[in-house]
Every structure is written in structure tokens, then in C-alpha cells.
C-alpha positions as CSV (number, residue, x, y, z in Angstrom):
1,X,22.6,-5.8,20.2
2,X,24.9,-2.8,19.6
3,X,25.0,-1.3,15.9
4,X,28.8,-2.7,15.7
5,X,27.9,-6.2,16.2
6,X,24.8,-5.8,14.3
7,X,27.3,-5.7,11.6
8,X,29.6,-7.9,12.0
9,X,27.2,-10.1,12.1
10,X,25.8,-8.7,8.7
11,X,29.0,-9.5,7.3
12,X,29.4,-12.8,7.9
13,X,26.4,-13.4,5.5
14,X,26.6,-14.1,2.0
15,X,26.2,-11.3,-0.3
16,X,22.6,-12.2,-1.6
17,X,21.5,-12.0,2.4
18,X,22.9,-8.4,3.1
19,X,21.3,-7.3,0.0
20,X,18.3,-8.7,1.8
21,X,18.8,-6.8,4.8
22,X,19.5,-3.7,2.8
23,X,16.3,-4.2,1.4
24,X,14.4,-4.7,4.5
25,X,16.0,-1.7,6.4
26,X,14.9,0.6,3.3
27,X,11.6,-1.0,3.6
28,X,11.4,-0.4,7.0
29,X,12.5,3.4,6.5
30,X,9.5,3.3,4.0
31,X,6.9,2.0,6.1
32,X,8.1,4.2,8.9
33,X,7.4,7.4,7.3
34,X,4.1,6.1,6.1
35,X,2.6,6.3,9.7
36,X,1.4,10.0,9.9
37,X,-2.2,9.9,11.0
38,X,-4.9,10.7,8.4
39,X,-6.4,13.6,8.4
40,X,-9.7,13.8,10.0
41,X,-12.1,13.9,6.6
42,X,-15.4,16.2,6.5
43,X,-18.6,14.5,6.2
44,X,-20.5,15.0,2.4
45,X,-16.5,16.3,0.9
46,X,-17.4,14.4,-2.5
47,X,-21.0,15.6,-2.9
48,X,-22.1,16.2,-6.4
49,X,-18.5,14.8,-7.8
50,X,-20.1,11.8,-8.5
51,X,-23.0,11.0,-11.1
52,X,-24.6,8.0,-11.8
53,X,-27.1,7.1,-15.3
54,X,-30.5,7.3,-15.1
55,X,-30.3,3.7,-16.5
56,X,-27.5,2.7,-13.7
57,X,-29.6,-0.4,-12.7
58,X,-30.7,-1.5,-15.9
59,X,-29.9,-4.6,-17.1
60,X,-27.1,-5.4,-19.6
61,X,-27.3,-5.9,-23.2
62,X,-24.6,-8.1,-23.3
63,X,-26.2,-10.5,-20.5
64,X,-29.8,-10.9,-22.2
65,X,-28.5,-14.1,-23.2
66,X,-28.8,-15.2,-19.2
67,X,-32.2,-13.8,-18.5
């Protein structure tokens, strides 16, 4: 389907439809650009930027009612 009758037959819809269509193509414009690849991540990156209690694994004070 050629762009020209792509829309002419865009305009034969109701106004609330091409608005739909305009919404797709921008979505699709979106989602395209979205597809670089991801770069390649080095192993142990986040080391030490997370911590954890000493008491992590304790139980709740809140839930001693359910023990």
C-alpha cells in the first residue's frame, strides 16, 4: 500500500480513529528508537553499593502477633 492511499484511506475515518492512528504511528516511532542493544554489563559493577542489616533476616515486630 503506497503512502498516498495509506491516506486516503486514513481520511475516510472518523476523526477519533485518525487520532488513533496518530497515536499508534508516534508510538511506533517510540518503540522504534527504543531497540538499541544494551550494553554488555561488567560482572560485580554494583559491588559494595549495596548493604544489608545485620538483623536483615530477623523477624518483624509488627508480625509477632502471627508467630
Amino acid at each position: 500500500m503506497g503512502a498516498f492511499t495509506l491516506t486516503k484511506e486514513i481520511e475516510t475515518l472518523p476523526s477519533e480513529l485518525q487520532q488513533e492512528v496518530i497515536d499508534f504511528v508516534e508510538f511506533l516511532k517510540i518503540k522504534h528508537q527504543q531497540k538499541q542493544p544494551l550494553k554488555e554489563r561488567e560482572f560485580g559493577f554494583a559491588k559494595g553499593k549495596v548493604k544489608l542489616h545485620e538483623n536483615f533476616d530477623a523477624p518483624l515486630d509488627e508480625l509477632k502477633d502471627y508467630m
